[in-house]
Each structure stands twice: as C-alpha cells, then as structure tokens.
N, C-alpha and C positions, 0 to 999 in steps of 0.2 A: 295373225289374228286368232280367231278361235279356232280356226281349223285345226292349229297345234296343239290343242288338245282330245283331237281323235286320233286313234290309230292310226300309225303311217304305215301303207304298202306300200313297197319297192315297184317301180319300174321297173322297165327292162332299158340295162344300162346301168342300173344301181349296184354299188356290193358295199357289204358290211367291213368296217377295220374297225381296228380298238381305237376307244376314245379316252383323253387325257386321265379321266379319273377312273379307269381300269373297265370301265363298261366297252359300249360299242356304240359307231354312229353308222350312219349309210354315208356311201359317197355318192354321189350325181353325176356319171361318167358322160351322161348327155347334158347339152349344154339347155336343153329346156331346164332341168332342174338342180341349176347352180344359186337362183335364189334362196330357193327349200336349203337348200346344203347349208349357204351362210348360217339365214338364223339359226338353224339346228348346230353349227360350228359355238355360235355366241352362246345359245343355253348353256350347252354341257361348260363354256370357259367358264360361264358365269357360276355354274354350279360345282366346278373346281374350285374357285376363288371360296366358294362360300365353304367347303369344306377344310381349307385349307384353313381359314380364316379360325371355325371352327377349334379346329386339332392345337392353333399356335393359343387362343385361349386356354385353352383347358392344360397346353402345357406351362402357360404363366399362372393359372393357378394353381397349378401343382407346384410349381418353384419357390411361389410365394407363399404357399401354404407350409413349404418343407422348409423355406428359410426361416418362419416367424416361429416354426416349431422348433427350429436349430437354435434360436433365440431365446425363445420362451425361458426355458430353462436355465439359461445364464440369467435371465434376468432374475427369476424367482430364485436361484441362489445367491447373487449378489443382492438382492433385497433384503433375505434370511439375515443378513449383516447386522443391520437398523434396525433401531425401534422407530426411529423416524427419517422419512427419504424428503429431501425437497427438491425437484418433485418428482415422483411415479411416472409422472408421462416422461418428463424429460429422460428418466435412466432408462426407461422403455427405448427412447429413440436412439441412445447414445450406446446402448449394446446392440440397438439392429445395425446402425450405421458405423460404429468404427470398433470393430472385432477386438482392437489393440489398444484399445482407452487409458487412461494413468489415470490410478488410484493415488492419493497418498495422506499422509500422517506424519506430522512431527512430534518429537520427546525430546522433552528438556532430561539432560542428564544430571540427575540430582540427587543421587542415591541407589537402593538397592529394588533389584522391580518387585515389583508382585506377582502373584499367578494370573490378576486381571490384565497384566498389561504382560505377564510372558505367554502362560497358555492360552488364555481365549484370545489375546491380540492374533496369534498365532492364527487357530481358529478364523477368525476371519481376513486375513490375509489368505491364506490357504482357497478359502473361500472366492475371493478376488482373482487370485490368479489363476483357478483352477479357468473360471469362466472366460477367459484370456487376457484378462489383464496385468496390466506391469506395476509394479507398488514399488512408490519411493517414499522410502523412511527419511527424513529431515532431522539430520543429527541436530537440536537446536545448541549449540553450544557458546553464541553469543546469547541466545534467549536466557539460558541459565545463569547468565552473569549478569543481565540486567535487572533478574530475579534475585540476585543477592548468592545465589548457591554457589557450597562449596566455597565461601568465604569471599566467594568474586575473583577467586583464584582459577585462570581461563586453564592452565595445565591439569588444576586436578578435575574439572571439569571435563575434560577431552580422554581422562582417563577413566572417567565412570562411564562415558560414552562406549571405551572399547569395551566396557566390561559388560556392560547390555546391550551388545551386538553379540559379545560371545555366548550367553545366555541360549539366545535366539537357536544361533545354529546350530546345538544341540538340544531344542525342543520338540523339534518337527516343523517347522514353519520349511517350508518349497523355496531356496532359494534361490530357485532358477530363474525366476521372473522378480527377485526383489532388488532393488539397488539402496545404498546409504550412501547419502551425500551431507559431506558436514557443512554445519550454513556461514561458517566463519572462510572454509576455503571456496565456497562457491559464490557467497557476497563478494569476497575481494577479486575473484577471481572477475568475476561482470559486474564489477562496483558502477556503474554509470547506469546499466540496464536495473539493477536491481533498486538503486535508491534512486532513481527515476520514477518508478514504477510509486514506490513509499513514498514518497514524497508527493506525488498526482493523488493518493489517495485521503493520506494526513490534512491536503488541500481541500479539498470533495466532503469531508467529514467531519460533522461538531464533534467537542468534546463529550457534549451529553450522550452520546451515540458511544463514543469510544467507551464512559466509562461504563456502559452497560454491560462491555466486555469482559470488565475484572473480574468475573468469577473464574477465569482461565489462568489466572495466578493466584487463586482464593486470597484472597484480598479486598478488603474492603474498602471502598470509594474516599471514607475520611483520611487510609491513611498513604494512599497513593502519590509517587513520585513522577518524575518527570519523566525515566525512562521505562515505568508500569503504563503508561498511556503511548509512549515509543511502542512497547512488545504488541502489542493487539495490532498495528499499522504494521508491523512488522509479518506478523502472523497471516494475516491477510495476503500481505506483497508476496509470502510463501508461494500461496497458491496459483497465483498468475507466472508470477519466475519460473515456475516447474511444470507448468503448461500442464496444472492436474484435470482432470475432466470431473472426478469423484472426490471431494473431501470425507473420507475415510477417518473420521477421528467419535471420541466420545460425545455424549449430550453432554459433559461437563464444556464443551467446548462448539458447542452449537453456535450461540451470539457471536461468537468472532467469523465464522464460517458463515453465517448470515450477515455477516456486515460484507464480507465481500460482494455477497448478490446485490448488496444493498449501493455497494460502490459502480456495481455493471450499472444498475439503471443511471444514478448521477454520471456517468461516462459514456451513457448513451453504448455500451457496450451488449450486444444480442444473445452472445451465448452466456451464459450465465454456468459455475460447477455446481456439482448435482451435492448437495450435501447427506451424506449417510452418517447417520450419528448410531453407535453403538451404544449398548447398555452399558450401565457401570456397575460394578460388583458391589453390596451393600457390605462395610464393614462389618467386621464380628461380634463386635457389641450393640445391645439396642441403643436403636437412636442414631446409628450411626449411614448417612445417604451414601456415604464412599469411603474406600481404604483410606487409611491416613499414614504416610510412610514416617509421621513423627510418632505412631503410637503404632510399636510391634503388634500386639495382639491386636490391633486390628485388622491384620493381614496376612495370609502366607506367602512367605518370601520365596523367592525361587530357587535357593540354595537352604535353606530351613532343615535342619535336621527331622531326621523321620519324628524322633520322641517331643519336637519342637512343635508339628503340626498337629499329631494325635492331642496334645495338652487345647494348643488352641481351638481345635477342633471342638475338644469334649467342653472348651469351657463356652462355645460361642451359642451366644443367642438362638433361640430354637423352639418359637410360638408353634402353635397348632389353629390358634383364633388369633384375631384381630386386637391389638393392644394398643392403648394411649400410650402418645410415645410426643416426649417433648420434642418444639420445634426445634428444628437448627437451621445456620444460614444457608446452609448448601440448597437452596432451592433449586428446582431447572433439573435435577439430578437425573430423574426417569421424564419419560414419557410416557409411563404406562401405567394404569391406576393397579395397584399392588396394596391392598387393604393389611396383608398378613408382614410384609417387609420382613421375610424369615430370611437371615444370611448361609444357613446352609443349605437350602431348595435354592437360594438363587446359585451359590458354586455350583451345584450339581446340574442345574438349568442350562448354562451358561458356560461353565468348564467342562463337563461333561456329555449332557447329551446334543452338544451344539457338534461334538465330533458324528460323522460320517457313522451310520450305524453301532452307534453304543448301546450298551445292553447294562442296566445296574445292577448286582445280586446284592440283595441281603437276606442272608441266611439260603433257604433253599429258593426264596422268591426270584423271579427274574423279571426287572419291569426292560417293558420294550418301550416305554411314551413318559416322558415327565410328568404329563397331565394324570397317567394312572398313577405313578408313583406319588404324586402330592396330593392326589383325591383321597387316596390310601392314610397317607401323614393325617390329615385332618381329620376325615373321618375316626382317629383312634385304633386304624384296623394294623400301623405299621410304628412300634415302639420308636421315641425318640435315640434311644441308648445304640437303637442298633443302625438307627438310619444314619447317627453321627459315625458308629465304628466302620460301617462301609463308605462313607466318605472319606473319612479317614485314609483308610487304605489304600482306595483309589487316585486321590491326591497324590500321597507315596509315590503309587509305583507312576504315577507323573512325572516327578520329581526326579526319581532316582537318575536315571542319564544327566541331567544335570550337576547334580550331588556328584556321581564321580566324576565326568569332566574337571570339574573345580579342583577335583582332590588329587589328579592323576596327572592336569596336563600343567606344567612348568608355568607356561605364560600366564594362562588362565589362574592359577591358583597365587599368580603374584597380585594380579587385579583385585582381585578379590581379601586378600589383605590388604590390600589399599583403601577399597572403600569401606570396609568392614572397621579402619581404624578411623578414616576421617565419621563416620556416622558416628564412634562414639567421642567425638570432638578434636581428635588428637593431632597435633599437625594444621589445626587449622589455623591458621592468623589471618583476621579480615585485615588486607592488602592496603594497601594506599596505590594512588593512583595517578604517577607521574606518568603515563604513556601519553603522549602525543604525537601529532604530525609533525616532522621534521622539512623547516622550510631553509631553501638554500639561501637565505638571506643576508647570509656574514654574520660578524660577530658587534658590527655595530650597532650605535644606539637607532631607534625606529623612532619617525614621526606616521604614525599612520590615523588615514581619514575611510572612514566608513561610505563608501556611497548611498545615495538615497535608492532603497526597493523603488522598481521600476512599477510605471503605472501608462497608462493610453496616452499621457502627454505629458513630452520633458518641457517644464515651465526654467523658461530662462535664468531665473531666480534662483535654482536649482544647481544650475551651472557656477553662477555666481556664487553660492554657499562653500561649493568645493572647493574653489578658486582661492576663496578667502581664507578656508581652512589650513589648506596645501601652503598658502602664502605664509602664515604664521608658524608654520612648522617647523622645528628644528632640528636636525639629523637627518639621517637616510630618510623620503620621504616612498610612502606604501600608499597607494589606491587598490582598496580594498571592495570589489565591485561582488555582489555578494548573489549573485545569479542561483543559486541552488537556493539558498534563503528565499528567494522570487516565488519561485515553483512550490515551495514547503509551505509557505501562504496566500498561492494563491495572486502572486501581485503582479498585474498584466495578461492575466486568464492564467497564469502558471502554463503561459505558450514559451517553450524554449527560444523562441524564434524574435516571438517581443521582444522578454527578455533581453535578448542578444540584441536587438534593433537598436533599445533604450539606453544602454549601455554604448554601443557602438556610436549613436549622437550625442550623446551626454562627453565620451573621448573626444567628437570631432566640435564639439563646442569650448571644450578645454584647451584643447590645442590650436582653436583658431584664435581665441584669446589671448595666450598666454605661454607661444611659442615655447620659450626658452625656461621658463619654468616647469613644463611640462616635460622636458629631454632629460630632466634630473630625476623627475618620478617613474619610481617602477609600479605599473600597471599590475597586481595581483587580481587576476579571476578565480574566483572562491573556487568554482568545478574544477578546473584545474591542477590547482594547490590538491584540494582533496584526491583526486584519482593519482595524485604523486606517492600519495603513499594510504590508498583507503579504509585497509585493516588499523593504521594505527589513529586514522582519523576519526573514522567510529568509535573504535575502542576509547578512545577518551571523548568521544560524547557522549557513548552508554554509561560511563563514570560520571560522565556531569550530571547526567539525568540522575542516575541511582542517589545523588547527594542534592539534590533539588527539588524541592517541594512543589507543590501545583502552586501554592501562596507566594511562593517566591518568583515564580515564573510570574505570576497576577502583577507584584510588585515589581519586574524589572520592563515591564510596558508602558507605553506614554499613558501621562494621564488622564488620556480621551480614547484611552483604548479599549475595549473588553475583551475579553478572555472566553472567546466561543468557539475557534477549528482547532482543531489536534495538531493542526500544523504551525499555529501559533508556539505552540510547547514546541515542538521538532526544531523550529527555525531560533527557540531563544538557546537551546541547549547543544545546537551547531553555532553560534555564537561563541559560546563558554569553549567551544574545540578551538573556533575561528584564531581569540584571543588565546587560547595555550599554546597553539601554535606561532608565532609571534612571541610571545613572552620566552620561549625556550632558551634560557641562555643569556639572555642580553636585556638591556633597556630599553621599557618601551613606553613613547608617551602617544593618547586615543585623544584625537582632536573630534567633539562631538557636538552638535545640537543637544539643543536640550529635551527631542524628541528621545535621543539615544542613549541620556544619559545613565538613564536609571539599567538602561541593557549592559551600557563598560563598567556600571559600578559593580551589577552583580558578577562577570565576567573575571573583573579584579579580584572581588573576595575567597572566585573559584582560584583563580591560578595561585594565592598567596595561598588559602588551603594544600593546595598540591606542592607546595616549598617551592614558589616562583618569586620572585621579586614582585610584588602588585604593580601594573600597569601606570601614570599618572593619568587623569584625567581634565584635561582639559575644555569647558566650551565655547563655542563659536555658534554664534549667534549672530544671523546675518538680517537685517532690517526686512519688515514684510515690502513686497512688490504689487499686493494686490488691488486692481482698478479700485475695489468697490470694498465697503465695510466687509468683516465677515459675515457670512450668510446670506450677504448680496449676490444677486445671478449667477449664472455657472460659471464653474471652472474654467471651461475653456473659452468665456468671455471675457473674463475677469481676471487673467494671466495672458501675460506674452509669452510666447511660446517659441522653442529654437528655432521652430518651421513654418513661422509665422512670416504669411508676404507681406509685402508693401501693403494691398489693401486691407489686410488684417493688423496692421500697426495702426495706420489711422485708424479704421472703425471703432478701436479699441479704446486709443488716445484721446478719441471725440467724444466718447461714451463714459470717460474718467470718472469720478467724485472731483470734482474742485472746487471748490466753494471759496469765491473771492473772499481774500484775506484771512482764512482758515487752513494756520499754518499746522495746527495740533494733529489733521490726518488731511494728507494730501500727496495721495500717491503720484501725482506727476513731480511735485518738488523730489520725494525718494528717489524716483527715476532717473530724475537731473544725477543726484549724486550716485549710484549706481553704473553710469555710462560714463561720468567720468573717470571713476575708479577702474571699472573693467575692463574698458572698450582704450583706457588710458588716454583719454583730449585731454587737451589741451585748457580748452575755454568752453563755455556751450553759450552762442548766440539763439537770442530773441529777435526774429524776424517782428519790425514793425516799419508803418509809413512814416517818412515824415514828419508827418500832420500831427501824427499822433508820438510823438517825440523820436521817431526812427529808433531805427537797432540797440540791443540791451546786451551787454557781453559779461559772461560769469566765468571767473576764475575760481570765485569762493563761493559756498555754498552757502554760507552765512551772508552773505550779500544778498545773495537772491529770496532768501526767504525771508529778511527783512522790508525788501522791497514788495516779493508776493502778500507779506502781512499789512504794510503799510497801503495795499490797493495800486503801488506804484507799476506793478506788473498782475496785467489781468489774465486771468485763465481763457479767454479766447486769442492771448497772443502765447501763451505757456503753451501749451495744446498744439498745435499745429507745428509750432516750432520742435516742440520734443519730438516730436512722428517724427519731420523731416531728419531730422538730426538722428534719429533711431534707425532709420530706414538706412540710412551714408553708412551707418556703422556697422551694420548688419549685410552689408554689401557681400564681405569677405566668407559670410560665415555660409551665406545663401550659396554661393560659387561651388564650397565643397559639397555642401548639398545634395548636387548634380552626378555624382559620382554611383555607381553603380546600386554598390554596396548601403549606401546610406539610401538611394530610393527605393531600396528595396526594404529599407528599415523601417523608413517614412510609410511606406504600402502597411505593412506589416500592422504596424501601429493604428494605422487610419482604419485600416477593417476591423482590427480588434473595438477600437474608438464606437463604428457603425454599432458593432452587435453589440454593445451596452446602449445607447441609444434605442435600437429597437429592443431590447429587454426592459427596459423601463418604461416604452409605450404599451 
C-alpha cells in the first residue's frame, strides 16, 4: 500500500544484494519479512520490464529512422529520373521494401541513336542502378518489324540492335546491373506465358483505349494497321513478362505505360508498375517537341563527327524569351511547362548537368546550377555565341570515346557501315512475307471446318452445324478448335479452363453422334499448332497485321458485329496466320457459316497476297433450332443444350412457339428433322390415344408438315412426343457426361454461366 512509498529501514535479518536492473534490493533473511521482499521483488521486475521496453523502443526508432534515411536517398535519385512518377508513394514503398526492384525500357531498333537516348538514357540508367536496382533493356525487334522499319527486314533489324548496344558500352552506362533481352528470343522462348498474358489484355481493352496509345509509333489514328494496335498490347505484355516494378521509359510513351495500370485495375490485379517517365530532348530546330531520326539536323547522332555537331550546334534554335511557335502533333511530349522550349539549355540541362557533379565553363565563367546558368542566358548577361561554342565542345569530348570505338574496333565499325548505308536507303527492299507456321499435315488436299468461339453454353445446334459441316467435306478433314482466338476476345470469360471445357463437350458431342466420322478427323487445337513453332506463327501475323487496315478488320466481321476490343483486331489477324498455315503448300477448301464468312474471305485474299493458292470457300448453313422468335427469352431457355436433362427437355419443348398449323416458323417441326438427320432414326412417332386417331409415324418430313399445316397433327401431341423422343436419344450422350473430365467442364462452364448472371443483376 502506501507504506511503500516511505523509506524502508532494514531489520535485523535483512542485507542488501544487487537488483536486476543494476541498483539494489534488501533481502528478508527472517521469515516475518518475506512479504515486504516479494512486492519489492515485483517493483524493481516491473521497473526492469519498463526500462527494457524503453531501450528496445528507442532502438526501433533508431533502425527505422536509419533505414528510411538509407532510403530516402535512393528514392530522391531514382525520382531525379522523371518528369513524372505514377505514383511517389508507390516508388516511396517499392525502394523501402525491395532493395533489388527491376527497372526497365524498351527500343525499337530502327536506326542510328541520338545523344537523347545514348547519353542521357545513360544518365538515368546509371541513376537506377546506382540506387540498386537491375535495368532491363528490351531489345524490341519484333516491335520494329511491326513498325515497318528497316524494310520489315527482321535480320537488319537485329543488326541495328547490336549496333545500339555497342554504342551503350562505350558511353559510360554501369553495365553491371544492366541486362538486354531480345523480345523475339525471349517471346518464343515462353511463347504461351507471354501471348497469354497479351491476349488477357487485348481482351480487358477497347480499341478507343488502345488507340490513345499511337503516339508511341508517331502515328496517327487514321492511318493505323492492324499490327500498330497489336504493338501497344504488346508493349504493355513487355512489362508484366519482365516482372518490371519501374517503367523507365519516356513521356513520349507514357499512355502505353498507363494502359498497363489501367489493365491491373480491369484484372483486379494490386500491385500496380510504378511509371517514371523521363524528359525528351527538344529538337534543334524551333518547333520542334522531339528529335526526329528522319531529319539529321534535328539531332546529335552518337557517332557525329566533331565538325558535324559544332555546325548543328551553331545552327540550332537558341531563344532568350518566349516565342510563338506553331503547333505540331507531338503533343503529351513534356510534362513540365517550359515557356522558352530553348534546345540548347535543354542538352545542357538534361545531357549535361543531369551528370553527377558537372561543372560548365564558358569562358573564365564557371556555373555550378543550370538554374544560374539559364538565369544568366536570359537575363542577356551570358552571349548566345559563346554558350553554343561551350556546348559544343562539351558534346564533343562526350562523344569522342564513341567516335573511336567505331573507328578502331573491327566488329563495331562494320555495324556501323551497315546502318549508316541502310539509313540512306541502300539495300533496303520491303520484303514480302511468305513466313508461316509449318503444320505437319501432309501434302494432301484439306477440308477444314472452323469451330464456333466458345461461350457459357454449348447449344446442341452447335454441335449439329459442325457435324454437317465435317459431313460435306471433302479430303483430309481438319477441326480447327481456335482456343487462343477464345482468350484474344474474350469468349467464355477468356478462362483458359472454359475454353478447354467447351471444346472438350463440343468433342464429346461429335463423337457421341457420329462415331465413325469423327475417327477420320484430325482434331487441330489452335494453341498447340501455334506453340509448334511460335516465332514463325507470330511472324506472319505481325505481317498480316502490317498489311491490314482497321477497315478491313471492321469488314471481315459478322454483320451484327462491332469493332470495340483490341482483341477483336488480335483474333481476326491470328486468323490470317491460322489460314496461312494450312494453305502452306497444298489445297485447301474452309467450310463456313455465314457468320465466318467474310473472316475466310479476307483470310484468302491474305494468303493469295503472300503467293498461296487462295483457299475455296465454301458455306454451310445449318437451319435455326431456337424455341422462340429472335429476341424472344433467353438463351438458355430458348436452346437445348448438350447438358440439358430430361427435365430441361421437356420444360423447353412445352414452352416451344407452335402455333397450330404454322408451318412458316415452327421450331418443334425443325427439331423433328434435326434428330433425324443427327441422332440418324429411323422414323419419329406421335404418341396419340386411340380416340384421338392413335400413333402418327414419320419417315418424311414433308409428310409431317403437311399434316402439322393441315391441323391433322397438333402441337399438344407434337410437343411431348419430340421431348420423349429427344430425351431416348440423348441417352448416350448424357452417359459420357459422367466422366470426370467432362464434369469438370460442365462445373467449369456452370460457374462461369452463374457469374454473368449475377453481373447483370
């Protein structure tokens, strides 16, 4: 109680020892004062505890004050990068939390670099890695072919690539932490993971969205191809493939880099990459937002002779005040409001004092800050003449280790004649573009049938269309199941799993049908074929695309289609591959709906382009099956379905359109002749009493519809008799069913089924 707050005198009996946290306690050698002892035992533990408690404080906020300090600093010069971060907190949390983060950047190889994309690239790489991270360069060199560059010629392509790597490692860029990965060996190398990935996304994204993105091929919207709307999908798939944390690239390439975050949220995906957009260097003539590698003097080249840069130098653009300056497209170009747009304060800004303690002299001046040295320019206090000739110079001895490398070292200086001739046209012939996927299909002639994109529910009808297809066909016959096509639009959630479900019942409906018909067709799964050989399967879609207009794409879609996901384009011009492969060599005739037709016609005009024999087309048109008019009730009331039981036949069949003696739409008569054709009876009896003239038997279907139009057969004996008779025939079909594989199809699809349902409540 309160006593322990007075002085405590020792008895006799008592002696002092040391207590836990370095003081003293008394002990109580007599047993009167083994109370007292306790609680004086519990204080001082207690006031241990509190000290200790104390001390482990103070040392977490020392730790955490020494780690955010450890941080700080990486962060503020990985931000130095950017003109703009999206966002600050997130690259906050992503240098406290993973020391080792991936930067990265891709370049299309398409010529000779500039000082924007050799030195300052440089620059902020250096930057990147210093703070610890690992930077991957994405050699794009299918991107440059779908671009048109270097003639579409992938070889010379891959040899501007070496030539701006050599560049690099002769600039000063830290290559200890940099990696280059070419996007042609590393696409084929994980072809399934990487157009998995592009294809979920081309699904997830309008085209209005995608073509926000062309400014990343400076290209304008009207005059866009099929594979300029491929490249942005493609650009994006970059970043997730390479598990980058930082998009490290320019503001010219912001909107693609922003369609990825834009792709995490439709994917329900958390972590989001952090986008660091750098500055772009203003060209050297006014007016101009960026270098332009078709116009020399708008840029210094990295190999530039010395008297090459001093001319461009002396002749570039070089305000002091603010000047009207006509618009041009390159909008989006900065982020930073820049009234003066001077091209030789941004080199000097940007190439120069972005290095690690740079110092400028002109003349005896020495600026230590760009802000003194531009405050200077303007003010009139530092001659234009002289602030060009110390640029000048500076540039130079930039330059020079480059300059000789090129001039000295073997390999190097053959590159460099190479692109230096293709730039001024020489050697270049735009290519044609016979590469395709090589299918092992022989050398015979092809009857192949396209299967219908998979959806929540295989309508029996469905089954029957291919049937009929397959049945008309003549030569080697090809079931062409187009699963990757699925996912590129989207069809069945673009769930690999569906997909495979709907496909896998759609097989076990064909073959419970049509046994021996089916033992003569070869089964093609489109993912398959393609992972046989991927490099050459893309390669000639990026060719379809480069020769395919968006209008052309509009026009090979059914004519109740529009033309709104990116994946739409992906999936018509993996088509165009579909069909060159198949064409390769041999005759082929495309048994089609007439949903398909206008996709084999355009298909055809590709592969005779490419010096193929054009495809024939054939179509096959198979009678509608549905209960009710169009537009009448849903789908899945209004269709039988492969997985439809007993009670879901009759409910169906009871619920028909029949309207006595209305033989013009009367989908139970179609049905009659559908079960006989597929299900192959015999006859199809009318269960009736007696009374009412007993049983009705059809062999011809012209008999019965005479009868049905005459009132001689009514739709309360039509109806119930087709269920019973549907239900006998479907026996077999139901049996396989049961099988593992296909109830896991049936699940698969049924949930899919649910969650559009609760999406449209």
């Amino acid at each position: 109680g309160s006593s322990l707050l007075r002085p405590f005198r020792p008895a006799a009996g008592q002696r002092k020892v040391p207590g836990a946290s370095g003081g003293a306690v008394w002990r109580l050698e007599a047993s009167c004062g083994l109370a007292v002892a306790a609680t004086l035992r519990r204080a001082e533990s207690r006031r241990s505890r509190r000290l200790s408690q104390r001390a482990t404080a103070v040392e977490e906020v020392s730790t955490t004050a020494t780690e955010e300090s450890g941080s700080s600093w990486k962060y503020d010069l990985i931000r130095s990068v950017g003109e703009e971060c999206q966002t600050e907190a997130e690259l906050r949390k992503l240098v406290e939390k993973k020391p080792d983060f991936v930067c990265y950047d891709g370049f299309e190889p398409s010529g000779r670099m500039h000082i924007a994309q050799g030195v300052y690239k440089s620059v902020c790489v250096n930057k990147c890695t210093k703070a610890g991270g690992q930077f991957i360069f994405w050699v794009a060199d299918w991107f440059a072919l779908m671009n048109d560059k270097m003639g579409g010629d992938i070889e010379k392509i891959r040899t501007v690539g070496k030539y701006l790597i050599e560049v690099w490692k002769v600039i000063g860029m830290d290559m200890s932490k940099v990696k280059f990965l070419w996007s042609s060996d590393e696409i084929s190398r994980r072809a399934e993971e990487y157009w998995g990935q592009a294809l979920d996304i081309g699904s997830r994204t309008t085209l209005a969205r995608v073509k926000k993105c062309c400014q990343i091929m400076g290209r304008g919207e009207d005059s866009l191809t099929a594979a300029q709307i491929l490249y942005p999908l493609m650009q994006c798939t970059d970043i997730f493939f390479l598990k980058a944390d930082i998009c490290q690239l320019g503001v010219d390439q912001r909107k693609v880099n922003m369609l990825a975050r834009d792709y995490c949220d439709a994917a329900g995906r958390k972590l989001k990459p952090v986008i660091l957009s750098h500055h772009m260097l203003y060209g050297l003539k006014k007016g101009q937002a960026k270098m332009s590698k078709s116009d020399p003097d708008s840029a210094i080249f990295m190999e530039d002779a010395a008297e090459d840069v001093t001319r461009k130098i002396l002749n570039a653009y070089c305000p002091s005040a603010p000047e009207d300056q006509e618009a041009t497209s390159q909008e989006g170009m900065s982020l930073v409001e820049d009234a003066l747009k001077n091209p030789c304060l941004d080199y000097i800004q940007y190439t120069l004092f972005s290095r690690e303690d740079f110092r400028f002299q002109v003349g005896e001046q020495v600026y230590e800050s760009f802000q003194d040295l531009k405050d200077d320019f303007v003010q009139g206090k530092l001659e234009e003449a002289l602030l060009k000739e110390s640029l000048a110079n500076e540039v130079n001895s930039l330059l020079e280790p480059v300059r000789r490398h090129f001039e000295e070292d073997a390999e190097a200086k053959e590159l460099l004649e190479k692109v230096s001739a293709w730039r001024r046209g020489e050697d270049i012939v735009i290519k044609s573009f016979p590469t395709h996927l090589g299918l092992d299909l022989g050398a015979e002639a092809l009857a192949v049938v396209f299967a219908p994109l998979p959806s929540e529910l295989l309508r029996l009808s469905d089954v029957f269309q291919v049937l009929e297809s397959l049945r008309s066909a003549e030569g080697k016959r090809v079931l062409w199941l187009q699963d990757w096509s699925a996912k590129a639009v989207g069809a069945a959630g673009g769930s690999v799993d569906c997909v495979k479900g709907f496909y896998q019942l759609l097989l076990h409906g064909l073959n419970a049908l049509d046994p021996e018909l089916m033992s003569e067709v070869t089964v093609q799964w489109q993912g398959e074929a393609i992972l046989s050989g991927p490099s050459d399967y893309w390669t000639s879609v990026i060719n379809a695309g480069r020769q395919c207009s968006l209008e052309a794409i509009r026009g090979a879609l059914a004519a109740d289609e529009e033309l709104e996901i990116a994946g739409q384009v992906v999936a018509t011009i993996m088509h165009l591959g579909d069909v060159l492969a198949l064409v390769g060599g041999r005759e082929v005739v495309l048994y089609a709906t007439s949903r398909q037709r206008n996709m084999h016609d355009l298909a055809a005009k590709h592969a005779e382009a490419c010096g193929f024999a054009a495809p024939e087309i054939q179509v096959v048109d198979a009678t509608s099956l549905r209960l009710q008019a169009d537009g009448e009730g849903l789908e899945v009331d209004t269709q039988i379905l492969l997985t439809d039981s007993e009670m879901d036949i009759n409910r169906k069949f009871k619920k028909a359109f029949c309207e006595p003696g209305n033989v013009d739409f009367c989908p139970p008569v179609n049905w009659v002749q559908a079960l006989l054709t597929n299900f192959q009876l015999k006859d199809f009896v009318v269960s009736r009493k007696e009374q009412n003239g007993g049983d009705l038997r059809y062999d011809d279907l012209q008999k019965l519809r005479e009868d049905f139009g005459a009132e001689v057969l009514h739709p309360g004996d039509l109806k119930p008799s087709l269920a019973k008779t549907m239900n006998s025939a479907m026996a077999k079909l139901r049996e396989g069913l049961k099988s593992k594989d296909l109830k896991t199809a049936q699940k698969k699809l049924a949930n899919y089924a649910k969650s559009l349902k609760k999406k449209q409540k």
